[in-house]
C-alpha positions as CSV (number, residue, x, y, z in Angstrom):
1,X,-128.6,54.4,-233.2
2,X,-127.3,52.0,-236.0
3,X,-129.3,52.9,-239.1
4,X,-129.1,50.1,-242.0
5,X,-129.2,51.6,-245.8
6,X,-132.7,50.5,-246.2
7,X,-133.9,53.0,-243.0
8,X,-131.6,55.8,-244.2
9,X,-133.1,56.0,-247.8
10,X,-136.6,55.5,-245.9
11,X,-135.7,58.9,-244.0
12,X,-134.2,60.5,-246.8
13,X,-137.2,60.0,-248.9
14,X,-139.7,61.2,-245.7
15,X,-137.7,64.4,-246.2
16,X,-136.9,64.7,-249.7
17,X,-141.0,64.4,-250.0
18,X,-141.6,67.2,-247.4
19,X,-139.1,69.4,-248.8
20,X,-141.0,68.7,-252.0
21,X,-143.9,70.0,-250.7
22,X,-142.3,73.2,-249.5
23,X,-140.8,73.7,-252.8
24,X,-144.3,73.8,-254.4
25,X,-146.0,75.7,-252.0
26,X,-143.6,78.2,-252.2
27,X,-143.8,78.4,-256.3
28,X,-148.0,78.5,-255.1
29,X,-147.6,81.2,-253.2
30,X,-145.0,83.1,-255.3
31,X,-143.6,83.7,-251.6
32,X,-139.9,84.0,-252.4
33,X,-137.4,86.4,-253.0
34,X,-134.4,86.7,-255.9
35,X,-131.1,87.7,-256.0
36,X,-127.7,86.7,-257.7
37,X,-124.9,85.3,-255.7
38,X,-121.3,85.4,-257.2
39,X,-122.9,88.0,-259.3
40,X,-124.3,85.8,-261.9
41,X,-126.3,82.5,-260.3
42,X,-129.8,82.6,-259.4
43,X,-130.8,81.5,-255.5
44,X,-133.9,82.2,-254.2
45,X,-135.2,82.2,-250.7
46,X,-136.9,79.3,-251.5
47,X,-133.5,77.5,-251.8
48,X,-132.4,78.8,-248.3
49,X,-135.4,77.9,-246.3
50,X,-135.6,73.8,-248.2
51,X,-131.8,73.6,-247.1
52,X,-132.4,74.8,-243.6
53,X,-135.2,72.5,-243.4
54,X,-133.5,69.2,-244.5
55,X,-130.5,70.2,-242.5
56,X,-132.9,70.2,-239.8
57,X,-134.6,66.8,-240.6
58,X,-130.9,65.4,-241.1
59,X,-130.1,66.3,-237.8
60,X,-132.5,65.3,-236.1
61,X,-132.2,61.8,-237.8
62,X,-128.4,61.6,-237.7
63,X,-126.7,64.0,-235.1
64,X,-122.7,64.3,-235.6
65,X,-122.7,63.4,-239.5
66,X,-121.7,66.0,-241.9
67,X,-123.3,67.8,-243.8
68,X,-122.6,69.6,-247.5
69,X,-125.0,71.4,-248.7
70,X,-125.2,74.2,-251.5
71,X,-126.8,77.3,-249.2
72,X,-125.9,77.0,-246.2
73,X,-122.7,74.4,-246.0
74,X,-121.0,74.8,-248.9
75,X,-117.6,74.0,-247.5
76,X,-116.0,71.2,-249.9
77,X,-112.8,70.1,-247.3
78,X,-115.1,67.9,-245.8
79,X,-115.9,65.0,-249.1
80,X,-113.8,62.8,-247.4
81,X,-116.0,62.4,-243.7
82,X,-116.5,59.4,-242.3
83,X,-120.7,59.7,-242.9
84,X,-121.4,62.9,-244.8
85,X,-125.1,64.2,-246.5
86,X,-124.7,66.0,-249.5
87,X,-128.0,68.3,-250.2
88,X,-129.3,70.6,-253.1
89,X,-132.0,71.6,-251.9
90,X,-133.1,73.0,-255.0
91,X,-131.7,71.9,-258.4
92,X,-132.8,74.0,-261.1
93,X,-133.5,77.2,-259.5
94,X,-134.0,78.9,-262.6
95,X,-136.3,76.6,-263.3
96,X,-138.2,77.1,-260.7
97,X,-138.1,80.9,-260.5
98,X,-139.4,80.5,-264.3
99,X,-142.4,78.1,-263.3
100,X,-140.6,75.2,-265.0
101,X,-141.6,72.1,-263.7
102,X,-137.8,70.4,-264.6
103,X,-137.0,70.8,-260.3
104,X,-135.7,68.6,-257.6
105,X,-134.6,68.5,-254.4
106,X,-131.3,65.8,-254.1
107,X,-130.3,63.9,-251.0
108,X,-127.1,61.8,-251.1
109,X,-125.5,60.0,-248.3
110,X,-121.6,59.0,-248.5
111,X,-119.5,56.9,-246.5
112,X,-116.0,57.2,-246.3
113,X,-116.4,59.0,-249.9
114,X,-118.5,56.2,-251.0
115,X,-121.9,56.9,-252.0
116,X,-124.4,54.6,-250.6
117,X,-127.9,56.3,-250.7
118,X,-129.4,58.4,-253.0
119,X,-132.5,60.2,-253.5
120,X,-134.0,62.6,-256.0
121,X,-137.7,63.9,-255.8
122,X,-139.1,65.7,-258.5
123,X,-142.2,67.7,-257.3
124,X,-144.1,69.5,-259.9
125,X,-143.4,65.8,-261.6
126,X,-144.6,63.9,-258.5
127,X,-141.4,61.4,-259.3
128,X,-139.2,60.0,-256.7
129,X,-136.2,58.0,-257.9
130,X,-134.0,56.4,-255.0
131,X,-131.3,53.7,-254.7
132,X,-128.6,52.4,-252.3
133,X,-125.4,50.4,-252.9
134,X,-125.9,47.5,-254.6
135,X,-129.5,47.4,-254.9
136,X,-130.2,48.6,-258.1
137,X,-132.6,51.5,-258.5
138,X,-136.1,52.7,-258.6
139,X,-138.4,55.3,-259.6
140,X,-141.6,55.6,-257.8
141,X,-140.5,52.2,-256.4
142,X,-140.3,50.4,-259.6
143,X,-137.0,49.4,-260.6
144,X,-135.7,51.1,-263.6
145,X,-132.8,50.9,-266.3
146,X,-131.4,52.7,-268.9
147,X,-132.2,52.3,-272.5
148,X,-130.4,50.1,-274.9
149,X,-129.0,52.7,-277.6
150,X,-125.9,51.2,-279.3
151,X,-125.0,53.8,-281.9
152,X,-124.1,57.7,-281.8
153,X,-126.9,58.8,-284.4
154,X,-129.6,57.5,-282.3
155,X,-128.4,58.6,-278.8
156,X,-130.3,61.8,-277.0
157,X,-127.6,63.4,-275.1
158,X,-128.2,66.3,-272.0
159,X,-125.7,68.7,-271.1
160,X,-125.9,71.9,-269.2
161,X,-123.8,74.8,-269.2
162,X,-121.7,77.5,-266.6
163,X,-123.5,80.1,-265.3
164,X,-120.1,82.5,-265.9
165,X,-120.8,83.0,-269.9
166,X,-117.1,83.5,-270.3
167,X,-116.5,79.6,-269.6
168,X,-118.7,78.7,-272.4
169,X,-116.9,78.9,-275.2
170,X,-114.5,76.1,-274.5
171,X,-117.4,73.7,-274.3
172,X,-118.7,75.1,-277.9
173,X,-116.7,71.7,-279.8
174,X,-118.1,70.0,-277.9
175,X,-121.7,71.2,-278.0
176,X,-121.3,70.7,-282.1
177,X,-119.4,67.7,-282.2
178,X,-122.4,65.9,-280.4
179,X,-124.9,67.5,-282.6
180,X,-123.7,66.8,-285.5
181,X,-122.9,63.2,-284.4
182,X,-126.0,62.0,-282.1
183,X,-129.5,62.4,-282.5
184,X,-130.4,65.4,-280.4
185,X,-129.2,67.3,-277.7
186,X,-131.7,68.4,-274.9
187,X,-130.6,71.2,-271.7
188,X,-133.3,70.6,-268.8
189,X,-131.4,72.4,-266.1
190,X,-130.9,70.2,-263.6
191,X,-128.2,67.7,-263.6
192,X,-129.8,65.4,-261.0
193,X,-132.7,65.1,-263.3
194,X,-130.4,64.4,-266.4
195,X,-128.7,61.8,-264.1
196,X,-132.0,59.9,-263.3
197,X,-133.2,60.1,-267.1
198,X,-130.1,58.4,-268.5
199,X,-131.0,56.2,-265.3
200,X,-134.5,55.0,-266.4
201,X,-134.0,55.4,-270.2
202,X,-135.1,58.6,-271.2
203,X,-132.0,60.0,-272.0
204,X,-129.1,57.9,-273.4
205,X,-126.0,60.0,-272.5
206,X,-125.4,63.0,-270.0
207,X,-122.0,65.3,-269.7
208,X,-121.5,68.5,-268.2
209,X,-119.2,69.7,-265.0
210,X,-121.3,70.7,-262.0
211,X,-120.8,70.6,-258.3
212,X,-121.1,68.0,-255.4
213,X,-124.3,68.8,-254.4
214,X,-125.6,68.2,-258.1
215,X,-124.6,65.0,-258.3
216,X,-124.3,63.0,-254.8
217,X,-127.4,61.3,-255.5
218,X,-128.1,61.3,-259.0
219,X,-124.6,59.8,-259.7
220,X,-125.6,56.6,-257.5
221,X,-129.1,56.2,-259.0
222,X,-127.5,56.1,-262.3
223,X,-124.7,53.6,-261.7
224,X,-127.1,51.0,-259.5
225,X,-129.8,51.2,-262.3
226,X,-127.2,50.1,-264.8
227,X,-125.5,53.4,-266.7
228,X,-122.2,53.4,-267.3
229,X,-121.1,56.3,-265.1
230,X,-117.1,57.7,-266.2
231,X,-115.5,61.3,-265.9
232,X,-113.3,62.6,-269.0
233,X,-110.6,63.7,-266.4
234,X,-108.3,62.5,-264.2
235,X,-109.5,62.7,-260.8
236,X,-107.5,64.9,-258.3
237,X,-105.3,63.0,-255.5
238,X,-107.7,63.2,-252.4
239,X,-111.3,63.2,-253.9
240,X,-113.5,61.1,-253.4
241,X,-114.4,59.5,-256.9
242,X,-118.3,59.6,-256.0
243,X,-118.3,63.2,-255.3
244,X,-116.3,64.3,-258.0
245,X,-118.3,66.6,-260.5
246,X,-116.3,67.2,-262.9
247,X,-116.2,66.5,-266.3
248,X,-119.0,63.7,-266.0
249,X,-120.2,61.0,-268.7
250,X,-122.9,59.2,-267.5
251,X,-124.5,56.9,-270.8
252,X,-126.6,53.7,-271.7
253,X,-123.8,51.2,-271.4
254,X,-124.3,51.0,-275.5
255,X,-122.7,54.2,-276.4
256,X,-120.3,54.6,-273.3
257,X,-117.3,54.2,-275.5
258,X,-118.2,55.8,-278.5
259,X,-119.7,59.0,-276.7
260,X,-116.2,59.1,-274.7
261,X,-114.2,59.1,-277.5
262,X,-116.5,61.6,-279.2
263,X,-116.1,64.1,-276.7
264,X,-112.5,63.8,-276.3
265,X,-111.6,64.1,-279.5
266,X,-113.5,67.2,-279.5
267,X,-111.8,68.6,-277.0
268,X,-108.6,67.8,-279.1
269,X,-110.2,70.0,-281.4
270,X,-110.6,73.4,-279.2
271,X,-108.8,76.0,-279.8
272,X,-105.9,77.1,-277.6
């Protein structure tokens, strides 16, 4: 069967949603275990069993496509498929281990390394924001668009930070240059979440480095509501520019350029 974008973000929001549900439930019931993979990021069962179950729902929906997910298909050769779903099934895990309601469950679709759907469901916040190519983007089915800062001093910026403590210090000029340059700097924990807030205007400037599955769908939503949407590094020979989560800058189109050049010359600044 020949899906059209409209039916595949209908599907991917069905599932998103029921995931959702799981993902609270679960928090309800306090029915999940903890442990540390790579010895020093949080997954939970929780995580394993909303991954298994959209894998499942994917399937079912779209057999042969590909899938990349954080849990249980983590394997990054495949960002270049033909059709490929890219799934966190949890984003912010700490924060939902914590009872911090700043959790979502992210659902992007690609083709040909071209992202074309995205979906990202906040449950404890009962938000859904959603968009495909070209057709701007919504939150709770209402379109949205970012805000309309123009200057440094009055921009709110997100960031996030590596879970390995030794790769933090390199982003510490960073972390001062925007505070002593922008208004405020906020760290939610969940960089699908910061995506859809510069999306819909509640924050005016996102950067951090993440992975794939953080940003699949966010990354879209942002672009199709209007955010200027940049990374602060040259992107390697073979991957797909949609999918690649490194060094982001996603901003109100007002403070793109200034917030670019802010955090490069910042990074000027590090010390070797």
């Amino acid at each position: 069967m020949t899906y059209s974008l409209t039916q595949r973000l209908e599907i991917a929001i069905t599932i998103a949603e029921e995931a959702g549900r799981m993902i609270v439930q679960a928090r309800k019931e306090h029915s999940f275990g903890q442990r540390l993979k790579g010895g020093d990021e949080l997954v939970t069962d929780a995580d394993v069993a909303v991954d298994r179950l959209i894998r499942e729902r994917l399937q079912a929906h779209f057999p042969g496509e590909t899938l990349l997910s954080e849990e249980l298909s983590p394997d990054q050769q495949q960002l270049d498929a033909p059709a490929l779903w890219v799934v966190d099934p949890i984003d912010g895990t700490v924060n939902f281990a914590n009872g911090l309601r700043h959790v979502a469950v992210s659902i992007g679709w690609l083709e040909k390394g071209v992202g074309k759907v995205g979906v990202v469901h906040a449950p404890f916040l009962q938000e859904t924001f959603a968009a495909t190519k070209g057709q701007g983007a919504t939150l709770n089915g209402e379109p949205i668009q970012p805000s309309d800062a123009t200057e440094l001093s009055h921009t709110l910026v997100a960031t996030g930070f590596p879970y390995q403590k030794v790769d933090r210090e390199a982003l510490l000029t960073r972390l001062s240059a925007v505070l002593s340059h922008c208004q405020d700097i906020r760290r939610n924990g969940s960089a699908a979440l910061d995506l859809c807030d510069v999306a819909c205007g509640r924050l005016d400037a996102y950067y951090e480095s993440v992975s794939p599955w953080d940003i699949a769908a966010g990354w879209l939503i942002a672009r199709e509501a209007g955010a200027s949407a940049a990374h602060l590094s040259s992107i390697p020979e073979g991957v797909p520019r949609d999918l690649y989560s490194r060094h982001l800058l996603v901003t109100a189109p007002g403070v793109h350029e200034a917030m670019k050049a802010l955090l490069l010359d910042a990074d000027a600044q590090r010390p070797v």
